[in-house]
C-alpha positions in Angstrom: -64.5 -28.1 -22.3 -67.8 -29.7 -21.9 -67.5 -32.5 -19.5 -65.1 -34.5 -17.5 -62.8 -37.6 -19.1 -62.2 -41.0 -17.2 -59.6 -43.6 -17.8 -61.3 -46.5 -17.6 -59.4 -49.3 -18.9 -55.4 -49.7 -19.2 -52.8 -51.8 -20.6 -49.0 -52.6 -21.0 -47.0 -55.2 -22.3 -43.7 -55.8 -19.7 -41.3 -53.5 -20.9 -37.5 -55.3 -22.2 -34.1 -54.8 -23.4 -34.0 -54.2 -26.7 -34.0 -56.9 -29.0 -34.4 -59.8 -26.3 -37.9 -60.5 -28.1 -38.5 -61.2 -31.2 -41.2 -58.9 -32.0 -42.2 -56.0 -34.0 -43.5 -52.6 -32.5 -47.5 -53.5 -33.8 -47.2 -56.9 -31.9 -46.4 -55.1 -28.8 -49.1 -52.1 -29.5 -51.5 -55.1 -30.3 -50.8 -56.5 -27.0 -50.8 -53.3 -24.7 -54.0 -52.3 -26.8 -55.8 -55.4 -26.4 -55.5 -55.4 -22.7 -56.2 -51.2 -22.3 -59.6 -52.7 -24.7 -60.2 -55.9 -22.4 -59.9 -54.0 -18.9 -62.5 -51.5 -19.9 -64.7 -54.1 -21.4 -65.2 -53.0 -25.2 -63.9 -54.1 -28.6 -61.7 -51.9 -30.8 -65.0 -50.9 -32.8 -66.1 -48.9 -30.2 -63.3 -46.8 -30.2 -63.3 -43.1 -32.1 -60.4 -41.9 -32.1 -56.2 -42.9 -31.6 -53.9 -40.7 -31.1 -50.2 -42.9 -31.1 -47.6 -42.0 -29.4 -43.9 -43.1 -30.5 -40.3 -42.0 -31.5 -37.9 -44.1 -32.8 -40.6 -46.0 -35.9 -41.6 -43.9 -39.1 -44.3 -41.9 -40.2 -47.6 -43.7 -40.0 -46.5 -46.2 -37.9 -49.4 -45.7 -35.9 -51.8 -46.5 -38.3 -49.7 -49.8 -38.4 -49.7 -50.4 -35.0 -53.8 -49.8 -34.8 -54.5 -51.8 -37.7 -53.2 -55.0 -35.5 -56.7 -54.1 -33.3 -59.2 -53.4 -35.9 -59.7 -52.2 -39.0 -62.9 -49.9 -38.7 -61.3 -46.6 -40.2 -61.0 -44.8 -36.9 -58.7 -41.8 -36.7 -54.9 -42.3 -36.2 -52.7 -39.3 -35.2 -49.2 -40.3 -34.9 -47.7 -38.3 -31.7 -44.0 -37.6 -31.6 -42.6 -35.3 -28.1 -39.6 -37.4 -27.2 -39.5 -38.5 -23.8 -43.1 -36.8 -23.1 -45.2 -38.5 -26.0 -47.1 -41.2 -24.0 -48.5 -38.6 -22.0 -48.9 -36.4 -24.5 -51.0 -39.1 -26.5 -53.3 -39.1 -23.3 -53.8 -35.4 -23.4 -54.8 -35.4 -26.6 -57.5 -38.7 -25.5 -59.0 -36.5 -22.9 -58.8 -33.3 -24.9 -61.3 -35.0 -27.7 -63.3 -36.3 -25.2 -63.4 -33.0 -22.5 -64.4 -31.0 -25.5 -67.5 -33.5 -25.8 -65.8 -34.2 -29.6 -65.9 -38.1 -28.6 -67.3 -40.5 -26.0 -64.5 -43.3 -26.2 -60.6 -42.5 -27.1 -57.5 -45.3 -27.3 -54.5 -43.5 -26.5 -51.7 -45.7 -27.8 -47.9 -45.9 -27.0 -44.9 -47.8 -27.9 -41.0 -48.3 -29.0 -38.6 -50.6 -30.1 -35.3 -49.4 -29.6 -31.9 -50.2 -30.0 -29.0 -51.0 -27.2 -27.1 -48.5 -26.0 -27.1 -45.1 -24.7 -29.5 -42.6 -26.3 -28.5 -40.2 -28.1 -31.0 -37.7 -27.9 -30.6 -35.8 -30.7 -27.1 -34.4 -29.8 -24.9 -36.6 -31.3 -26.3 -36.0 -35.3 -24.4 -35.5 -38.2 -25.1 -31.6 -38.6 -25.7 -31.2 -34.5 -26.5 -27.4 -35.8 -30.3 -28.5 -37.0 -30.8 -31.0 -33.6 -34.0 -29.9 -32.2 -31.6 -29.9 -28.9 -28.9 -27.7 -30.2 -29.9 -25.0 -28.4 -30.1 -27.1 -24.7 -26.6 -28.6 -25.7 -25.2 -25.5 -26.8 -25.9 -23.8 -23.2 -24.5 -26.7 -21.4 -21.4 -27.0 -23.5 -20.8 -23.3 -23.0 -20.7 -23.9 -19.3 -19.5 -27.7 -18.9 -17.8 -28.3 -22.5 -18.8 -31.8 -24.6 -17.0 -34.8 -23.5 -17.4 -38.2 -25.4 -20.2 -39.4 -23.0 -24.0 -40.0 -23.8 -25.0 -36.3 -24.3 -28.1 -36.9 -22.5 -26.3 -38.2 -19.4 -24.0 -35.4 -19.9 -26.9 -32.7 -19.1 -28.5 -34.5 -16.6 -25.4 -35.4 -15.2 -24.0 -31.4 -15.4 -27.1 -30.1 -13.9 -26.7 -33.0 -10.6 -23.0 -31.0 -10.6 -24.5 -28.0 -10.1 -27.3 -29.0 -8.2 -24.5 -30.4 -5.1 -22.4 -27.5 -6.1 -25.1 -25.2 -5.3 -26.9 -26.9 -2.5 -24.5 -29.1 -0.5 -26.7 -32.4 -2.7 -24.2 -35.8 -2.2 -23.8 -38.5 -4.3 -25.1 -40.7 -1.7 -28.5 -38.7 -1.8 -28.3 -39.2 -5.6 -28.0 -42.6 -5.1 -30.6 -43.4 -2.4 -33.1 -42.1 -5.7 -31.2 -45.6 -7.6 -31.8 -47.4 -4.7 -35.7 -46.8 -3.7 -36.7 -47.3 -7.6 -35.0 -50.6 -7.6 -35.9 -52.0 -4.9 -39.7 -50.9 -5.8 -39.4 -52.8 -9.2 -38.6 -56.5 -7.0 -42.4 -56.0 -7.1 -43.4 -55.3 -10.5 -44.0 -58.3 -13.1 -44.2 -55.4 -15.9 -40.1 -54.0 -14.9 -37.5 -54.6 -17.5 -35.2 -55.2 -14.1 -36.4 -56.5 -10.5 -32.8 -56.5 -8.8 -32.3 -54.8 -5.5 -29.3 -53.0 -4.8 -27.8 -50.8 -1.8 -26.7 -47.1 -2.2 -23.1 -48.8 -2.3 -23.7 -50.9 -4.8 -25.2 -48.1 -7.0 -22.2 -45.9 -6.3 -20.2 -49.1 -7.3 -21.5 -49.1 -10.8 -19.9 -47.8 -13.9 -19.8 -44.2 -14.2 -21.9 -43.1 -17.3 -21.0 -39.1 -16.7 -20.1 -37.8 -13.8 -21.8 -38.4 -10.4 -24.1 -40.5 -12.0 -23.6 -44.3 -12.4 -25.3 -46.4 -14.4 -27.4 -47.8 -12.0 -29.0 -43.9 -11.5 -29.4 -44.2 -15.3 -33.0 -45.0 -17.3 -32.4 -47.9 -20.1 -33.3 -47.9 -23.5 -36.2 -50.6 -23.6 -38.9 -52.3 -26.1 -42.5 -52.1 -24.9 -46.2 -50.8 -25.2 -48.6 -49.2 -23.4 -52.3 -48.0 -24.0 -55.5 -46.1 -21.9 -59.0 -46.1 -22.7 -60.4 -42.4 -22.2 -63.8 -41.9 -21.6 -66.9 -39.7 -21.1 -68.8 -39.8 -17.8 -71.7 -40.5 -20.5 -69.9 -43.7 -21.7 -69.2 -44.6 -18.4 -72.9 -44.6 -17.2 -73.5 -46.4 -20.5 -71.3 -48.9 -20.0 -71.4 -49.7 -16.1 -67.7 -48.7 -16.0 -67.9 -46.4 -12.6 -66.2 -49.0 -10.1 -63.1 -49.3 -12.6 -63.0 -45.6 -14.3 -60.6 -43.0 -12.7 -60.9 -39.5 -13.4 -58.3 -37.2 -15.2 -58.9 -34.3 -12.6 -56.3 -32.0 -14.2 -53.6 -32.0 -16.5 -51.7 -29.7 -18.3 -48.7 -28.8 -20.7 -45.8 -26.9 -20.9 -43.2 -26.3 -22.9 -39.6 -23.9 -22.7 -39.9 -20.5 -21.7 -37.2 -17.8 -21.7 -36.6 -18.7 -18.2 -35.5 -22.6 -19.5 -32.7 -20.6 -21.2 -31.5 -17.4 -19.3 -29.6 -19.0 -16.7 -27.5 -20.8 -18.8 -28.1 -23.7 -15.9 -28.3 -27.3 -16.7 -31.5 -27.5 -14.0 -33.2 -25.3 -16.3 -31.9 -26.3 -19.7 -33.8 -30.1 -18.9 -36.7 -28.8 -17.7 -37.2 -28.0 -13.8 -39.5 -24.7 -15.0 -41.5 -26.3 -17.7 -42.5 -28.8 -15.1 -43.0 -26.4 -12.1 -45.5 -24.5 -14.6 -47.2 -28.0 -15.8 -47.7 -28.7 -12.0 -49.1 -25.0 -11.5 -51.7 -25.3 -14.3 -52.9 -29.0 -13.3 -53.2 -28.3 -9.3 -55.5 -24.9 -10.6 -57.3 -26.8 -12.8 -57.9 -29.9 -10.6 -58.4 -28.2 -7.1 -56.0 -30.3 -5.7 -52.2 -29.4 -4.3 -49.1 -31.9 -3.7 -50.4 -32.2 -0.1 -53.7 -34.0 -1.6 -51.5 -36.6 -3.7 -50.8 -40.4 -2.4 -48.4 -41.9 -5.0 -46.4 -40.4 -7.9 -45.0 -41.3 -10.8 -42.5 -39.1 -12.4 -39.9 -39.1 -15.1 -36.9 -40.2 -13.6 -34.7 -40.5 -16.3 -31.8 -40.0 -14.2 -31.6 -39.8 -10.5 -31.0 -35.9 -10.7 -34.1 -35.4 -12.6 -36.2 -37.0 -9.4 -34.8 -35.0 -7.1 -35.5 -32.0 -9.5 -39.2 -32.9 -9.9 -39.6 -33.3 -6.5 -38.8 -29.3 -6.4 -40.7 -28.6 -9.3 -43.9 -30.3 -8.0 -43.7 -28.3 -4.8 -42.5 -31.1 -2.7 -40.0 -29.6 -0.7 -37.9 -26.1 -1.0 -35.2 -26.0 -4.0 -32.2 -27.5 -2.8 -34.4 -29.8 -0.1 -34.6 -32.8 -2.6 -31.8 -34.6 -1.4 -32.8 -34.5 2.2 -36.3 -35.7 0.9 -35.2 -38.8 -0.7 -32.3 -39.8 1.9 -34.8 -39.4 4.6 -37.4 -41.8 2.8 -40.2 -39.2 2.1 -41.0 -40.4 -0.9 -40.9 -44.3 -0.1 -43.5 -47.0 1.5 -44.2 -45.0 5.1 -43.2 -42.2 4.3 -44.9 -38.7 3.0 -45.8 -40.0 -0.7 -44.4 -43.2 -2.4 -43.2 -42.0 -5.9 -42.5 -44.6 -8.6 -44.0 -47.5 -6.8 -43.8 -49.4 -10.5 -39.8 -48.6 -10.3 -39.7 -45.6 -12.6 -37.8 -45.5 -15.4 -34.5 -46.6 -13.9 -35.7 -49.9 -13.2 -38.9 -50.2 -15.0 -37.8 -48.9 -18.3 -38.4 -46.3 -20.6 -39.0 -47.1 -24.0 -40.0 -43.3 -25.3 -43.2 -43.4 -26.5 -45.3 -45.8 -24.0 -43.3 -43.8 -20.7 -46.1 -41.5 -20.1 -49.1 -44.0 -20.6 -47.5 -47.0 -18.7 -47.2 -43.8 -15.4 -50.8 -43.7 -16.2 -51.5 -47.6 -15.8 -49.6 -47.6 -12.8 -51.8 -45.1 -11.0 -54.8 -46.7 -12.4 -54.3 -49.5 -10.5 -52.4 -48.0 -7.7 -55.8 -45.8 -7.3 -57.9 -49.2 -7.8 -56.7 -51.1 -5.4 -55.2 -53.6 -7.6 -51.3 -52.7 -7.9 -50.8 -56.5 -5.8 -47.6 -56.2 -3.5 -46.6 -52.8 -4.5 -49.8 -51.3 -3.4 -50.2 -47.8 -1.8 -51.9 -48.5 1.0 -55.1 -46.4 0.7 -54.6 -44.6 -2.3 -57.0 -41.9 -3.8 -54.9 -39.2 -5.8 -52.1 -39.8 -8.2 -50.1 -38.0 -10.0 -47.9 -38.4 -13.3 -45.1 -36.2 -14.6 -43.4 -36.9 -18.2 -40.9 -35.0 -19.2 -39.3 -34.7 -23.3 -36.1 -32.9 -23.6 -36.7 -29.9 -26.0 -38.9 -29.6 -24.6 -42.6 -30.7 -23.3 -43.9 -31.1 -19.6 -46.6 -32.9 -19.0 -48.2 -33.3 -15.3 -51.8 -35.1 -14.7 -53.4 -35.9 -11.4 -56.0 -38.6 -11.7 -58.6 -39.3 -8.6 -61.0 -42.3 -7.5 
């Protein structure tokens, strides 16, 4: 790698339940796009490359959704890592322009989904070639298949073992619900802005087993998009006052040790995240104790208190504690998920990762409005695909 890459200019569109617009994916990729293009002060033309992230749309759907920006014949790779592929569409972004390939990248995300619980791959025809077979096959071994949502089913088995093993409640589970929702009142871009109490989270229905649905990420429609740049294009461009730097970041995927447990905390990812966090703090000089405000992949409430291990936040089997004692809330230690995470603010697939990078963007400007972090200088993004990719960045002012 040659030189350093900035995000300087972002974009999302607010992210919604599924068919409650009438839109198609390219009209929300038009919009995130056009702001990520706007914020940093360029038109589409200047733009290189474009890698697009997304899931659920077929093949060369990026190209689609690009053409609704400009027609100018830039490169389009279309980016598919489940749950990790806006991030992984930004790694790509800074990877073109680290390795001095290219001065300006668009890294593009988006999904239309449908209602209802995701599948995730489990609930196929011929379950034998799921890319998950192997992660479901482990848990059912251990935990059988019930006629739930098989990916609240592993998240939920691996809370089970989580209290079983470490004394974790329900009500700690919970208070993860609770803090994201009440961080989304604040957030125009959140699919949901209602506050609730630990109560009334426990209250809700029960999706599998402890968790409720209100511990639960929806399936959601929306876009999101960064601008990646070189410190050349920023200098160019007058961008320095707006551009945040991508310190580190790296990727993992599953290793043996994802597997030989036969654990459900393994199986959806607490090593390939650990090991993502190792390679980004090397490669950025910077540990957990340098980081203001997170946002992490908090697909379920089990899999916050997970990351929070992962990332070196606490000890294993601390996470609980951390959360219930507001750690990881306005006042305390780090505030993680300011934007609500993807309980309350959403998660359609493919624009997760890149709207955790707007989100510390303007956490890190100064511009997040009432959900800022009071002084913030380091962030820090994890995103997380089942099957299984990790991907952890820290970006700096």
């Amino acid at each position: 790698m040659t030189g350093k890459a900035y995000i300087v200019g972002v974009g999302m569109t607010k992210f919604e339940k599924p068919e409650s617009r009438d839109w198609q994916y390219w009209d929300m990729a038009k919009e995130a796009g056009g702001k990520a293009l706007a914020d940093a002060g360029i038109g589409y033309e200047t733009v290189e490359q474009v890698p697009v992230g997304y899931c659920n749309q077929a093949s060369t759907a990026g190209q689609r959704a690009a053409y609704e920006l400009g027609l100018t014949g830039a490169p389009v790779y279309n980016v598919n890592n489940n749950c990790a592929t806006g991030a992984t569409a930004l790694m790509m972004a800074r990877q073109f322009v680290e390795a001095g390939v290219n001065d300006c990248v668009l890294a593009l995300g988006f999904e239309k989904m449908q209602r209802g619980a995701l599948g995730g791959g489990a609930d196929s025809k011929d379950f034998a070639t799921s890319p998950v077979a192997r992660h479901y096959g482990l848990m059912a071994q251990t935990h059988g298949f019930e006629m739930t949502p098989p990916t609240a089913q592993i998240f939920g088995n691996a809370a089970r073992e989580h209290m079983d093993r470490y004394g974790t409640t329900v009500e700690q589970l919970a208070a993860v619900g609770a803090k994201n929702h009440r961080h989304s009142a604040h957030n125009p871009n959140a699919q949901f802005q209602d506050v609730y109490t630990v109560g009334e989270i426990l209250e809700s229905r029960t999706v599998h087993r402890p968790l409720t649905k209100l511990q639960c990420s929806p399936t959601s429609d929306g876009s999101a998009a960064a601008v990646v740049a070189s410190e050349r294009f920023v200098r160019a461009h007058g961008l320095q006052e707006q551009a945040v730097e991508i310190a580190g970041q790296a990727m993992t995927t599953d290793t043996e040790e994802s597997f030989a447990s036969g654990s459900c905390i393994d199986v959806v990812g607490k090593p390939v995240s650990r090991a993502a966090a190792r390679l980004a703090y090397e490669a950025s000089g910077l540990g957990i104790e340098d980081v203001d405000v997170i946002e992490l992949h908090d697909c379920f409430s089990v899999n916050e208190l997970l990351t929070y291990e992962a990332l070196g936040m606490c000890g294993d089997g601390e996470s609980g504690k951390l959360a219930a004692d507001g750690a990881t809330t306005y006042g305390g230690r780090w505030v993680v998920n300011p934007s609500g995470g993807l309980i309350s603010k959403g998660h359609p697939l493919g624009a997760t990762g890149l709207a955790q990078a707007a989100e510390l963007v303007w956490q890190l400007r100064g511009t997040a409005g009432e959900r800022q972090v009071a002084g913030a200088r380091t962030g820090l993004a994890h995103n997380i695909g089942l099957g299984g990719a990790a991907v952890v960045t820290l970006l700096r002012k």
